[in-house]
PyMOL Python script that loads the backbone (N, CA, C, O; Angstrom):
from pymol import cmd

cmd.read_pdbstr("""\
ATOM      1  N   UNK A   1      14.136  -6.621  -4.594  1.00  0.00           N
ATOM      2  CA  UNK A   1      14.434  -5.942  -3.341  1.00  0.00           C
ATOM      3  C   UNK A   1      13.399  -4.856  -3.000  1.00  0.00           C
ATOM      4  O   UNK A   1      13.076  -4.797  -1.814  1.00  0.00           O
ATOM      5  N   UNK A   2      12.926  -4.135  -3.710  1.00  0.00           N
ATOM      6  CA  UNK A   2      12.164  -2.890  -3.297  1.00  0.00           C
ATOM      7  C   UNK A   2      10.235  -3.365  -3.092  1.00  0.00           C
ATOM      8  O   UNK A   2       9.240  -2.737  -2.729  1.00  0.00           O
ATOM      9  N   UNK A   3      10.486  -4.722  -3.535  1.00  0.00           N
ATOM     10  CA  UNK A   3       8.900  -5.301  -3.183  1.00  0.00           C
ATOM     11  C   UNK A   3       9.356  -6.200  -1.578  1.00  0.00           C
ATOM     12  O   UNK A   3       8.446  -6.263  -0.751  1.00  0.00           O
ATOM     13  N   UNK A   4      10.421  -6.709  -1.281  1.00  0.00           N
ATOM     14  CA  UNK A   4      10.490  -6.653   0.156  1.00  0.00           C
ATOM     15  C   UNK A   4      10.753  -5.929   0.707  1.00  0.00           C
ATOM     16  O   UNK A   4      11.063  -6.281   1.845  1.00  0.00           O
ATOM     17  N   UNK A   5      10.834  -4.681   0.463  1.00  0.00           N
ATOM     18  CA  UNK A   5      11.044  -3.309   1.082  1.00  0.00           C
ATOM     19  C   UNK A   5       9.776  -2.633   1.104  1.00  0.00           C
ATOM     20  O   UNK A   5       9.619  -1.826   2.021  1.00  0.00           O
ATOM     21  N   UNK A   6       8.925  -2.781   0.360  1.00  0.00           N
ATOM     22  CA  UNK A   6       7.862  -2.194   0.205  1.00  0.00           C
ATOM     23  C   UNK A   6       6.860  -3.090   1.235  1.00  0.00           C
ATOM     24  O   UNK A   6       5.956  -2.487   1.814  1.00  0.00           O
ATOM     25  N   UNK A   7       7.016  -4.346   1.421  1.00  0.00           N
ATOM     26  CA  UNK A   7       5.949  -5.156   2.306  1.00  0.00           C
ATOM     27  C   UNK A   7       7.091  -5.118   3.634  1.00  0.00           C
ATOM     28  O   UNK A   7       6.553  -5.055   4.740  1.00  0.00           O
ATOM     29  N   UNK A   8       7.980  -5.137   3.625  1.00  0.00           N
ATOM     30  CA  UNK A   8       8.725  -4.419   4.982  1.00  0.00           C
ATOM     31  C   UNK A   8       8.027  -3.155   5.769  1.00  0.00           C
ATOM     32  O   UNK A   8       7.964  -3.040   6.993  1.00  0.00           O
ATOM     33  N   UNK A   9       7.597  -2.380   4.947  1.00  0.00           N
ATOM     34  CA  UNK A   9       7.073  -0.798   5.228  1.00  0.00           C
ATOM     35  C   UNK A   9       5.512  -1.202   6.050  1.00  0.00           C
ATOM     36  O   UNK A   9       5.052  -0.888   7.148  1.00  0.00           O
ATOM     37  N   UNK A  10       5.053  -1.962   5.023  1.00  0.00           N
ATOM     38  CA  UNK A  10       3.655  -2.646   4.960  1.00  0.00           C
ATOM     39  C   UNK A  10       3.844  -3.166   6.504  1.00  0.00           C
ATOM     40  O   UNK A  10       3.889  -2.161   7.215  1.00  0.00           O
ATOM     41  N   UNK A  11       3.900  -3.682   6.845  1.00  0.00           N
ATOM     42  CA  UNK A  11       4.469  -4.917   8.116  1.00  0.00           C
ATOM     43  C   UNK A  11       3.702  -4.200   9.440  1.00  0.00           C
ATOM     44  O   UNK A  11       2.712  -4.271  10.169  1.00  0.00           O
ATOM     45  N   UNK A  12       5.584  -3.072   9.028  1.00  0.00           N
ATOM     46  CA  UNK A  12       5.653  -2.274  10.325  1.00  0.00           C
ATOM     47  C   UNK A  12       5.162  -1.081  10.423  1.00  0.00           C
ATOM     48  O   UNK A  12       5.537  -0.317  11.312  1.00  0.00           O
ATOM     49  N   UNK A  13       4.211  -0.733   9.482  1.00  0.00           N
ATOM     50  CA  UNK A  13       3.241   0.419   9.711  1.00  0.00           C
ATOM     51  C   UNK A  13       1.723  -0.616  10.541  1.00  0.00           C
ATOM     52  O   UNK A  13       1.117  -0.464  11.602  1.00  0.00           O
ATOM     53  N   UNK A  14       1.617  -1.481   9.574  1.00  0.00           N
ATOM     54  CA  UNK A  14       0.204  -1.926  10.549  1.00  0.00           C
ATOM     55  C   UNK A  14       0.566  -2.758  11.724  1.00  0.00           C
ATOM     56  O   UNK A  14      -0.358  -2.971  12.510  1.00  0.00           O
ATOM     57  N   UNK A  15       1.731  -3.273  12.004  1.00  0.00           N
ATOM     58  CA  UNK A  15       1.976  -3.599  13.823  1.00  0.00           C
ATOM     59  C   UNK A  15       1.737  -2.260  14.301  1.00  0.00           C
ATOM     60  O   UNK A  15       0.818  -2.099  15.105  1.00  0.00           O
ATOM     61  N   UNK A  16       2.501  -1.175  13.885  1.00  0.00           N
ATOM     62  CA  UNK A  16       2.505   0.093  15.001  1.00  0.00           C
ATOM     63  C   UNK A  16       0.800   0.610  14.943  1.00  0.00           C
ATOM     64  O   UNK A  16       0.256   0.964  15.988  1.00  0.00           O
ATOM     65  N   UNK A  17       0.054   0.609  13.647  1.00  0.00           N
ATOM     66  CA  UNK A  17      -1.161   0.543  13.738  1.00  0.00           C
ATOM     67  C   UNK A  17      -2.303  -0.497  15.098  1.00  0.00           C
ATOM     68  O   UNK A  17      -3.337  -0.207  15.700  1.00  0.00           O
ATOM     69  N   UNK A  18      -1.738  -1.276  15.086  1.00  0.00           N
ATOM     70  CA  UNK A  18      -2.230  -2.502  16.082  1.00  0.00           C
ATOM     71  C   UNK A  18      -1.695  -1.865  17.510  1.00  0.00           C
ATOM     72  O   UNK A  18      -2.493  -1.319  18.272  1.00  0.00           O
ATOM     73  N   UNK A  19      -0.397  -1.962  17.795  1.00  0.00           N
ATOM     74  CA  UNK A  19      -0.263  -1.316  18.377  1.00  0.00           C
ATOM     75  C   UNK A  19      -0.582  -0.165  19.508  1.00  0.00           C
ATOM     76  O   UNK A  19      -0.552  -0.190  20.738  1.00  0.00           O
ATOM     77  N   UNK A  20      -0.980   1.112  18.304  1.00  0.00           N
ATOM     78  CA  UNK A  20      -1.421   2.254  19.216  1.00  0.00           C
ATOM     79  C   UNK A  20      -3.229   2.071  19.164  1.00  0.00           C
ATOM     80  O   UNK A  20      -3.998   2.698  19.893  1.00  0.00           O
ATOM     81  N   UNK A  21      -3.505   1.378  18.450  1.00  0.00           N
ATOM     82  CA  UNK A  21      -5.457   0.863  18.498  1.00  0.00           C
ATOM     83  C   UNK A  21      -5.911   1.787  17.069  1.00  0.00           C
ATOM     84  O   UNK A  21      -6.904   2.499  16.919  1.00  0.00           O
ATOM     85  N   UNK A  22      -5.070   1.561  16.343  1.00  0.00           N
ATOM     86  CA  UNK A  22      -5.385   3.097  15.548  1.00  0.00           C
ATOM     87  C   UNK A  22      -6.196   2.467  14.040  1.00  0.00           C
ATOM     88  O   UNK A  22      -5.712   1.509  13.439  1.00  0.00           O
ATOM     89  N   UNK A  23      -7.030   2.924  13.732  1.00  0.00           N
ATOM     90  CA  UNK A  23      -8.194   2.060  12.751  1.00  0.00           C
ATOM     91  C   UNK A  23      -7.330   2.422  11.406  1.00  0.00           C
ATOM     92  O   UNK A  23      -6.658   3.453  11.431  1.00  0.00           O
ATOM     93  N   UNK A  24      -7.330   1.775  10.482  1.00  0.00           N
ATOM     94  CA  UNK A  24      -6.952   2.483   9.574  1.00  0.00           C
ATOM     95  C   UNK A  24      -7.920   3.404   8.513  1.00  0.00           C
ATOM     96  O   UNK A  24      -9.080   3.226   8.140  1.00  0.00           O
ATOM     97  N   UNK A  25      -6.960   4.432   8.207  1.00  0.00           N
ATOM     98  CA  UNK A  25      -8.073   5.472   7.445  1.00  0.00           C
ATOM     99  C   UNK A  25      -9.151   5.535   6.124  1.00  0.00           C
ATOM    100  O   UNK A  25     -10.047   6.208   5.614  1.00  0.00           O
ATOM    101  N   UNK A  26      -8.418   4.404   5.996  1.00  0.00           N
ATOM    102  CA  UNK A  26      -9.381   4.087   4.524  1.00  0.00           C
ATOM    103  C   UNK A  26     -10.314   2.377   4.664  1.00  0.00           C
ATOM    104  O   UNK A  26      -9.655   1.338   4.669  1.00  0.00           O
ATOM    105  N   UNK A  27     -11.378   2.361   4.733  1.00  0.00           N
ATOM    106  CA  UNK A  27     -12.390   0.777   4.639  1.00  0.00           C
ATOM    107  C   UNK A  27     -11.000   0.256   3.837  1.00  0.00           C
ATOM    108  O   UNK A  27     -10.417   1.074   3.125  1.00  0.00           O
ATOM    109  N   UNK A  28     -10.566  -0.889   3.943  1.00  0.00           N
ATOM    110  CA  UNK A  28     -10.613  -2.091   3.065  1.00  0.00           C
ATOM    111  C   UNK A  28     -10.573  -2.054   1.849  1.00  0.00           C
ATOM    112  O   UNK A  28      -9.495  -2.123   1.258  1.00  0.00           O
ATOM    113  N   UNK A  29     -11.603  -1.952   1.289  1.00  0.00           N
ATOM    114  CA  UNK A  29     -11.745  -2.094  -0.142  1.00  0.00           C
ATOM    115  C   UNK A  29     -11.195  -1.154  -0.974  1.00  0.00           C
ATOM    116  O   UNK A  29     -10.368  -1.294  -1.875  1.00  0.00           O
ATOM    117  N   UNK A  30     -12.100   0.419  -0.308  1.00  0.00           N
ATOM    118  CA  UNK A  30     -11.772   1.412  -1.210  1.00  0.00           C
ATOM    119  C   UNK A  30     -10.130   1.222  -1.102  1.00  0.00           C
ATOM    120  O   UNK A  30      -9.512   1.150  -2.164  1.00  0.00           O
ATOM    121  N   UNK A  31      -9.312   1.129   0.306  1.00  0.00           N
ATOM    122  CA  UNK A  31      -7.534   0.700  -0.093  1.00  0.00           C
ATOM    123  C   UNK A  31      -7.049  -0.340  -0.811  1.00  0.00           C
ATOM    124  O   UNK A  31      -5.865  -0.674  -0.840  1.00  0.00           O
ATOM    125  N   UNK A  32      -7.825  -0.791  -1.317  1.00  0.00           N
ATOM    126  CA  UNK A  32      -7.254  -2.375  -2.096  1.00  0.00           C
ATOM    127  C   UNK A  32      -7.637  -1.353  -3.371  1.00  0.00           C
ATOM    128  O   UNK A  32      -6.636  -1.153  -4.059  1.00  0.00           O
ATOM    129  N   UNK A  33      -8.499  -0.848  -3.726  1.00  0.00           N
ATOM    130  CA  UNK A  33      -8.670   0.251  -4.816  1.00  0.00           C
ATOM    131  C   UNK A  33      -8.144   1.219  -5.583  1.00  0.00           C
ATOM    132  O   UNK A  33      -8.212   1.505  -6.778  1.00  0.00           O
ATOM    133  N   UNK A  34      -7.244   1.960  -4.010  1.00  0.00           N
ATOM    134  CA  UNK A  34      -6.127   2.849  -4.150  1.00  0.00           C
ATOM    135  C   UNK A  34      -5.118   2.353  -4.603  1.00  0.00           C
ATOM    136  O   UNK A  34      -4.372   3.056  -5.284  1.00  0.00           O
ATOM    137  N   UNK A  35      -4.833   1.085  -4.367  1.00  0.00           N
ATOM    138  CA  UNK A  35      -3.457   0.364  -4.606  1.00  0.00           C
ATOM    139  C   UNK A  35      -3.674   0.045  -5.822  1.00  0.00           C
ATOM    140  O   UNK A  35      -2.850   0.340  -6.688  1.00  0.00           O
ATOM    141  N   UNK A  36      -4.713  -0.553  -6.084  1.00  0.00           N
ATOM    142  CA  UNK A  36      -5.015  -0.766  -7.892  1.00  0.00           C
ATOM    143  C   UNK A  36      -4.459   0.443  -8.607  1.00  0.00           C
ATOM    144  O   UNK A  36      -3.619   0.556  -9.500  1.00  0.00           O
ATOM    145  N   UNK A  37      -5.022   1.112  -8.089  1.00  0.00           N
ATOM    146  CA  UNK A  37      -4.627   2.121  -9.066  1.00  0.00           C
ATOM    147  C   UNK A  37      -3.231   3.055  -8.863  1.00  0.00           C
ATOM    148  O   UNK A  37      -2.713   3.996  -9.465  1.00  0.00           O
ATOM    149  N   UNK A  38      -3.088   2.679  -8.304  1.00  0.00           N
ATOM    150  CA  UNK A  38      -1.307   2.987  -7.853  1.00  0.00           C
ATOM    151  C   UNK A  38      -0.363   2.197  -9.044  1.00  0.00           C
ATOM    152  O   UNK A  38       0.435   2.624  -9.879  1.00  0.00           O
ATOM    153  N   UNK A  39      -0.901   0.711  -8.670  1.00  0.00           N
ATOM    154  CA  UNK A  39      -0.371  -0.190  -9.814  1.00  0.00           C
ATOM    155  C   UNK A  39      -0.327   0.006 -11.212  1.00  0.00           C
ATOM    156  O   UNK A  39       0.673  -0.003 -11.930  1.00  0.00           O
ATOM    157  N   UNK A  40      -1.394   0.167 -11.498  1.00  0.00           N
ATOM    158  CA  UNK A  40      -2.316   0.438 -12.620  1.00  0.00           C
ATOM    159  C   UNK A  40      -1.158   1.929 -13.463  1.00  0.00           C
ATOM    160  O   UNK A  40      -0.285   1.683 -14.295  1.00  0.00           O
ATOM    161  N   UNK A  41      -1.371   2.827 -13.138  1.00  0.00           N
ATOM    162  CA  UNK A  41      -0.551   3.957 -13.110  1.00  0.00           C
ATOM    163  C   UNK A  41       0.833   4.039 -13.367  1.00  0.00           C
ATOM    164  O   UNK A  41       1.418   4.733 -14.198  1.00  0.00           O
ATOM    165  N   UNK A  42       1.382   3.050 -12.348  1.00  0.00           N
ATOM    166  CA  UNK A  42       2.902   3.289 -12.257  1.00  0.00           C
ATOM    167  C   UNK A  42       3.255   2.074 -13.985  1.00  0.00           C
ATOM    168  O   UNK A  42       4.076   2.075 -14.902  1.00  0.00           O
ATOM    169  N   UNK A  43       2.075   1.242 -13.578  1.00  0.00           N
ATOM    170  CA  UNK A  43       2.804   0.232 -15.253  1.00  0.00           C
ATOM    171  C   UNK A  43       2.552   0.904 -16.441  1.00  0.00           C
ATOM    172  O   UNK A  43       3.316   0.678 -17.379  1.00  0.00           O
ATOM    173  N   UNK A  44       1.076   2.162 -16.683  1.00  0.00           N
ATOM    174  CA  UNK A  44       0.945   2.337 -17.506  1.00  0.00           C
ATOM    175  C   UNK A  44       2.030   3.437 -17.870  1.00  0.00           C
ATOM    176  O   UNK A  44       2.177   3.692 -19.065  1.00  0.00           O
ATOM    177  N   UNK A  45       2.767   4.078 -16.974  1.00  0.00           N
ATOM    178  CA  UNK A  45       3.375   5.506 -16.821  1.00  0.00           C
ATOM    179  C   UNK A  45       4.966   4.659 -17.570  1.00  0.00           C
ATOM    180  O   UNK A  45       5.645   5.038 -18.524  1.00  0.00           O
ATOM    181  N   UNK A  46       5.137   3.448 -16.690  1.00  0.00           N
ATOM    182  CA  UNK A  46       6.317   2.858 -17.413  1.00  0.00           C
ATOM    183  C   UNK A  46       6.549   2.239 -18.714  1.00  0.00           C
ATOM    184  O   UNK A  46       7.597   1.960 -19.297  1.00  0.00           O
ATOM    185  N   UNK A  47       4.925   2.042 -19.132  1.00  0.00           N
ATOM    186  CA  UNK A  47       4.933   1.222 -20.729  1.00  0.00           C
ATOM    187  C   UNK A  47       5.182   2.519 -21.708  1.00  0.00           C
ATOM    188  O   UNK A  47       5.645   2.331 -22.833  1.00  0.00           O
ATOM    189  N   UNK A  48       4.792   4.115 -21.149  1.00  0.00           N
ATOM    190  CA  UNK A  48       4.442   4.841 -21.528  1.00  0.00           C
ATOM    191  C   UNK A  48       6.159   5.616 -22.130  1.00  0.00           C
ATOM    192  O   UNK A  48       6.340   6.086 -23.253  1.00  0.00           O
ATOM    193  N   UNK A  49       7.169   5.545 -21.046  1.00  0.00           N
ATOM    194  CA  UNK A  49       8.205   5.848 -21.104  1.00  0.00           C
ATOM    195  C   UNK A  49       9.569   4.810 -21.702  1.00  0.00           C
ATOM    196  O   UNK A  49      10.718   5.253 -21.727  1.00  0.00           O
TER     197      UNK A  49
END
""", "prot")
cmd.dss("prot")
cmd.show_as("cartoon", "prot")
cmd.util.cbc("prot")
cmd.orient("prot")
């Protein structure tokens, strides 16, 4: 549930992005980067606990 909640969020932030013409703030990559390491983090933080 909270990974279709999470690409729910995903969805309807970049329609309203499309939307108002609004670029997003981060290139591409470096955000596919951020998210790595979002990932990265939250599994190591949970193997950790």
């Amino acid at each position: 549930m909270p990974y279709l909640q999470a690409l729910s969020a995903g969805v309807l932030v970049g329609l309203l992005y499309a939307l108002l013409k609004v670029r997003s703030p981060a290139p591409p990559p470096i955000a596919l980067f951020g998210l790595l390491g979002m990932l990265a983090g939250q599994t190591l933080l949970g193997a950790l606990l």
